[in-house]
C-alpha positions in Angstrom: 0.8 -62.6 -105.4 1.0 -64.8 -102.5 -1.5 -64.0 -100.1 -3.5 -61.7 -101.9 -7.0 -62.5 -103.0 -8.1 -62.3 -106.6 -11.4 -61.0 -107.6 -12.3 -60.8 -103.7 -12.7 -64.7 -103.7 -9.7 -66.5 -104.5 -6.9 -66.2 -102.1 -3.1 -67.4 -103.1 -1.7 -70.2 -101.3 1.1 -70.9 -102.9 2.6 -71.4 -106.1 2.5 -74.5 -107.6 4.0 -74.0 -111.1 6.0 -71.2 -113.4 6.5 -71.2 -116.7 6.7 -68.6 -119.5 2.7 -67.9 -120.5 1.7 -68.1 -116.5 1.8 -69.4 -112.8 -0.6 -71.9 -111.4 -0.7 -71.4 -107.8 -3.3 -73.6 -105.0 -5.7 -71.1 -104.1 -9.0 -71.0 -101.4 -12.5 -69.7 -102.9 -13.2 -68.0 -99.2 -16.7 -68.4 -100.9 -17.3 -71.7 -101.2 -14.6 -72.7 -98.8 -12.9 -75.0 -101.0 -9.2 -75.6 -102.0 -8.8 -74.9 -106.0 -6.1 -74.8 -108.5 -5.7 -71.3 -110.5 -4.1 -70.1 -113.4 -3.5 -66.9 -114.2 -1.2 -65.2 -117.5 1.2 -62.9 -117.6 0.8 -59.3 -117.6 2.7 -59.0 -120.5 0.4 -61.2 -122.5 -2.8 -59.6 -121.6 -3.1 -57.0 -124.8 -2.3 -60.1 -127.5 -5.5 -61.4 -128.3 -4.1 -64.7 -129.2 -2.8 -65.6 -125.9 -6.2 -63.8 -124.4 -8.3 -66.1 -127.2 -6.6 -68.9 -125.7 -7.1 -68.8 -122.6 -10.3 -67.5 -122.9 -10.7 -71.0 -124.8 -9.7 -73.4 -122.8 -11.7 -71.7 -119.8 -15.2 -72.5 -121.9 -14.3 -75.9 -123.5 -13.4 -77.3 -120.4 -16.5 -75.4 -118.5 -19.0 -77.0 -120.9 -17.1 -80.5 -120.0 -18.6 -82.2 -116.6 -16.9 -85.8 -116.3 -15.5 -87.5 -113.7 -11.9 -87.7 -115.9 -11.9 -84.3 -116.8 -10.3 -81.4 -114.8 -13.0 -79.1 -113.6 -13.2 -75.5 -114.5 -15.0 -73.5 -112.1 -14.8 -70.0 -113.0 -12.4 -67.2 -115.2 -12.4 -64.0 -115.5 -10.1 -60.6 -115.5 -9.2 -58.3 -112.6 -6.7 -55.3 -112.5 -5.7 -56.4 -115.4 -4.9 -60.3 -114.9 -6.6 -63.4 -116.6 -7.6 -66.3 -114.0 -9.0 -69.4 -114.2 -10.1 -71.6 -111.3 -10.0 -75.1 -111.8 -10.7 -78.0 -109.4 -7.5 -79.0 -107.6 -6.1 -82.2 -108.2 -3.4 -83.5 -105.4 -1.4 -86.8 -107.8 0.7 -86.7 -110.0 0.7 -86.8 -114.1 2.0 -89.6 -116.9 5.0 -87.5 -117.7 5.7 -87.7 -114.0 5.2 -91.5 -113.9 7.6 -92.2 -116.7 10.1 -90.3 -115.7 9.8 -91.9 -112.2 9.1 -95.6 -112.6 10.3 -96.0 -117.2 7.4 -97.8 -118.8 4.3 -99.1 -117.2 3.1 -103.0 -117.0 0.1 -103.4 -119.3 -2.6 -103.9 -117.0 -2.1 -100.1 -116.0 -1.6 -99.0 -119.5 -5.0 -100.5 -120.2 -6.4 -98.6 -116.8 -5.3 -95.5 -117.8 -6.4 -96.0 -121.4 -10.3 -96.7 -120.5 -10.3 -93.7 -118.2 -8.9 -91.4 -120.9 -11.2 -92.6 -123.7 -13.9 -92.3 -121.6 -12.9 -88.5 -120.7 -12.3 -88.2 -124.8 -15.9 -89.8 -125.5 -17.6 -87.2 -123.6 -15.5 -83.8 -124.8 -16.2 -85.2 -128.3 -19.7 -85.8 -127.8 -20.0 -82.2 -127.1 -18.6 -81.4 -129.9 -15.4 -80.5 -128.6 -11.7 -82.1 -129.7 -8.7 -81.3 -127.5 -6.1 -81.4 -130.1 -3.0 -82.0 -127.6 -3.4 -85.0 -125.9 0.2 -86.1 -124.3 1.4 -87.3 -121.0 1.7 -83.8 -119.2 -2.0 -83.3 -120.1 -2.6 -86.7 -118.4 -3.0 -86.3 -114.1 -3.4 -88.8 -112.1 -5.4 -88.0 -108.6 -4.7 -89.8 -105.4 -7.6 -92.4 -105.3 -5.8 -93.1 -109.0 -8.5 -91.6 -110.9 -7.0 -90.2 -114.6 -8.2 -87.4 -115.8 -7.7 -85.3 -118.8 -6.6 -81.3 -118.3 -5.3 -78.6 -120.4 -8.3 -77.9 -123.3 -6.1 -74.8 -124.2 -6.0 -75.9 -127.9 -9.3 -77.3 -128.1 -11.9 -76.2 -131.0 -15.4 -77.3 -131.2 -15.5 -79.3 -134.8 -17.8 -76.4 -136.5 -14.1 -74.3 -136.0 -11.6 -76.8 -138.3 -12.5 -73.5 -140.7 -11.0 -71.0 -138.8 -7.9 -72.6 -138.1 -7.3 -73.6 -141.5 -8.0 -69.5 -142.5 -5.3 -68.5 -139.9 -2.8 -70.9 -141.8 -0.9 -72.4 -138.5 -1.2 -75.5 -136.3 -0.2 -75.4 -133.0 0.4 -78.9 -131.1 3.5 -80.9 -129.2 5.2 -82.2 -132.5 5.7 -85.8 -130.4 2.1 -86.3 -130.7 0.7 -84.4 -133.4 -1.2 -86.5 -135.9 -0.4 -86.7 -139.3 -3.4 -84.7 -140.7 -2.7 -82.0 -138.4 0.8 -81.8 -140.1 -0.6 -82.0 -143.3 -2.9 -78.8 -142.3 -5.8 -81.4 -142.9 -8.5 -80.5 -140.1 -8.3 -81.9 -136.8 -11.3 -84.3 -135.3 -11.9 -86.8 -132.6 -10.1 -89.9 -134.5 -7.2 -86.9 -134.2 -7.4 -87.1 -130.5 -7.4 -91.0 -130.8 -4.0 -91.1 -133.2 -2.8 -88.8 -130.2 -3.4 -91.2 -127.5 -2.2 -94.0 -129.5 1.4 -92.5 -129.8 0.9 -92.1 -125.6 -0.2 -95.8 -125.0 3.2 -96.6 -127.0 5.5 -94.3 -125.0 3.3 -95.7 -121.4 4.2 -99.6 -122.8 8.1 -99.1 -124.1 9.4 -96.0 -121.8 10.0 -94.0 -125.3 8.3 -92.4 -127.9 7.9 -94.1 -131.4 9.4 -91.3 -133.3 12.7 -89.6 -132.5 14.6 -87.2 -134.3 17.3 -84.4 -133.8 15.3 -82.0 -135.0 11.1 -81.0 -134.2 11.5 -81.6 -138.6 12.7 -85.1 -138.0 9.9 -86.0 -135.7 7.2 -84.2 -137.8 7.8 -85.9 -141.1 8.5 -89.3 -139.2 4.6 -89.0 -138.0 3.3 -88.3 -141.9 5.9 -91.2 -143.8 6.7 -93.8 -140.6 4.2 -96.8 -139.2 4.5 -96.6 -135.6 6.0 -99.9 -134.8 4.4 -102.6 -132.5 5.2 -101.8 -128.8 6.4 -105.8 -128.5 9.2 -104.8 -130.7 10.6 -102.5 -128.4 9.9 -104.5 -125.3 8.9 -107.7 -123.7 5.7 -108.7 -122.2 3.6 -106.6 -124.8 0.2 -108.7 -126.2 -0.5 -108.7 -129.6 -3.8 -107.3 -128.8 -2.6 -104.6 -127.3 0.0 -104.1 -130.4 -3.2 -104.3 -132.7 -4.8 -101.2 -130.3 -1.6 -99.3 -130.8 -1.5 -99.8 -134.7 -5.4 -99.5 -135.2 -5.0 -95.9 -133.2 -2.1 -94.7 -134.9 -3.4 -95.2 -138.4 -2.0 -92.5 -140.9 -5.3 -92.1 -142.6 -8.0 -91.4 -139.8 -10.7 -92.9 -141.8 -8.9 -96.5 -140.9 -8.3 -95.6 -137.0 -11.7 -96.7 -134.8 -14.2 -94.9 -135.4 -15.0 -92.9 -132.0 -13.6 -93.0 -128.8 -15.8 -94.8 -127.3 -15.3 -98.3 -129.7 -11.4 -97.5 -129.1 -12.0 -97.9 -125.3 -14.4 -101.2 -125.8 -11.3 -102.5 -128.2 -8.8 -101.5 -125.5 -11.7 -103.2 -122.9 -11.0 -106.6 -124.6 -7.4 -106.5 -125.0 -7.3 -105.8 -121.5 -8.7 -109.4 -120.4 -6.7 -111.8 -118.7 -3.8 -109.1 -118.3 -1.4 -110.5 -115.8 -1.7 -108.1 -112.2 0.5 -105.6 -111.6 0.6 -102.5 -109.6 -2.1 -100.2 -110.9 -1.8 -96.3 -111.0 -2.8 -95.7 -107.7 -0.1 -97.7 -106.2 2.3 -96.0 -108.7 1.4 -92.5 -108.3 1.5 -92.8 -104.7 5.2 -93.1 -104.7 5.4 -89.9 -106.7 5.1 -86.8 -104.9 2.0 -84.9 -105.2 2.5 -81.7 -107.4 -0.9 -80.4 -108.3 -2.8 -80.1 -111.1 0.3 -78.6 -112.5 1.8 -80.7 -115.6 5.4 -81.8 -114.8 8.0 -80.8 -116.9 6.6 -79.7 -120.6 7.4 -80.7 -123.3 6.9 -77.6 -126.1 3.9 -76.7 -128.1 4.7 -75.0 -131.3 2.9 -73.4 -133.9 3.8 -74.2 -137.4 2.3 -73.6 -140.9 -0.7 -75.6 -142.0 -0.3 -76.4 -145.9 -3.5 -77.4 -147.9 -3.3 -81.0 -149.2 -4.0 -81.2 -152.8 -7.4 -81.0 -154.2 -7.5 -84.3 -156.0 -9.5 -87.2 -154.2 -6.4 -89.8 -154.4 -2.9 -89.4 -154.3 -0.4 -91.5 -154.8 1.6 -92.3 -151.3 5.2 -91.0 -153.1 3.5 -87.7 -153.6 1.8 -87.6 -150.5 5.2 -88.0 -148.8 6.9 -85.5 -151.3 4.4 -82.9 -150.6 4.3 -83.6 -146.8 8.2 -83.2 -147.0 7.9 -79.9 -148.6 5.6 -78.1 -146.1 7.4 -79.6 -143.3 10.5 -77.9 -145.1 8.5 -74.6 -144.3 9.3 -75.1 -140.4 12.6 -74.6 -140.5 12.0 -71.0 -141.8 9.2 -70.2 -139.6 10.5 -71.7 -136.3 8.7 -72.6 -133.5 7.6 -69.6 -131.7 5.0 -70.5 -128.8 5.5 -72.9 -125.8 2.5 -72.7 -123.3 3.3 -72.8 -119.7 6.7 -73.9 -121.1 9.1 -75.9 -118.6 7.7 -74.7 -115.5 10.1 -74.4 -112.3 8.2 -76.1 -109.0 8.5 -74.6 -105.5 
């Protein structure tokens, strides 16, 4: 692959990225003369029309997306029988990166990256689109320290939440899935938002809220556990940024805020008077660059999606009962897809 030149435009640099779906390599368009990122599947995946679906998907959500935190997609399309996609190519670093790196962030960056990724959210949901798998690989960081969003594989426009309940499955990273995706309830912005809430945790303490031996563990832990206040876990935290953290990760989404947009203005005030730190810039500049790659993955799964009762109220014990029941259900079904999983860097 190296050295050739896809569709008589893109030639292969190198490879930036391997993983088990597909290779992201840094690519020129010898058309435009510009350095890009692209990402092209496996052979072998090129007859399933799921994989080719979602590809195909994220191609168009993010191609309908042009924000100034949002990874660029350029162009996709199909030659001698390979799937590409171009994407603009970002030289920095990503979250997963930086926490593995540095541990947890002060909060003044926390709040930087926070603003940039709700305004990146604001925009993908005011075109209708929800990304569904917001989580620190999906989070880059460029050189100049602007954050922006990548990776719309799992995106649906809202007029879809349909179609995925018909084909019975969710597919997410169960660190970050929010509780009505577990629940098989239909996924919208303030799903996104939970999302990012359980990321502002990790980006303040160094570890996710919910831990578990098992993906099960995890899973149920996101339906039946408050996340706890990031203070808690470490020093140094403000209560207004605990309050952000809780108010995201609401377990009913009707309680979280109500867009994107009001989360970043909340995030906006708890932000004043922060005490200076070094911001992402400085942070990621320690880090070597890697592309718009992700770092290492963590897995996306596909699990089954269970109706919630019909009833309008529940009672919380048989919420949890019923939530613990279809969460049951994974261990028989596994979990069967990983996308791009744990790439190996050259």
């Amino acid at each position: 692959m190296i050295d050739s030149t896809i569709d008589g435009r893109y030639q292969i640099l190198t490879r930036i990225a391997s993983g088990g779906m597909g290779d992201v390599y840094r690519a020129q368009d010898v058309v435009l003369g510009r350095e890009v990122a692209l990402k092209t599947l496996h052979p072998q995946f090129a007859g399933d029309d799921g994989f080719v679906n979602r590809f195909r998907r994220e191609a168009r959500a993010s191609a309908i997306l042009s924000h100034r935190n949002i990874v660029a997609v350029h162009d996709w399309g199909s030659t001698d029988g390979t799937y590409f996609m171009v994407m603009e190519f970002i030289r920095g670093t990503n979250l997963r990166s930086l926490l593995t790196e540095h541990g947890r962030l002060e909060p003044a960056p926390v709040v930087e990256v926070a603003l940039q990724v709700m305004s990146a959210l604001d925009h993908a949901h005011a075109h209708g689109i929800v990304h569904r798998d917001i989580k620190p690989e999906n989070i880059l960081i460029d050189a100049d320290g602007t954050v922006k969003v990548a990776d719309f594989g799992l995106a649906r426009a809202f007029a879809d939440a349909s179609v995925s309940q018909v084909e019975g499955t969710v597919t997410g990273t169960v660190q970050y899935l929010g509780p009505e995706q577990i629940e098989g309830r239909p996924a919208g912005p303030r799903t996104d938002i939970y999302s990012f809430g359980i990321v502002m945790f990790e980006l303040l303490t160094g570890r996710p809220p919910f831990t578990g031996e098992t993906s099960l563990a995890i899973a149920y832990q996101h339906v039946s556990s408050r996340v706890p206040p990031p203070s808690t876990v470490v020093g140094g935290v403000p209560l207004a940024l605990d309050q952000a953290v809780a108010h995201a990760t609401e377990k009913d989404p009707a309680e979280r805020p109500e867009s994107a947009r009001s989360f970043r203005d909340e995030i906006a005030r708890a932000g004043v008077g922060l005490p200076p730190a070094l911001g992402v810039t400085e942070l990621a500049a320690q880090l070597p660059s890697t592309g718009i790659s992700p770092g290492q993955r963590v897995p996306t799964v596909t699990v089954p999606r269970i109706r919630p009762p019909r009833h309008a109220r529940t009672p919380r014990s048989r919420r949890i009962a019923a939530s613990a029941g279809a969460l049951a259900l994974i261990i028989l079904v596994g979990w069967a897809v990983w996308a791009f999983a744990i790439p190996r860097y050259e």
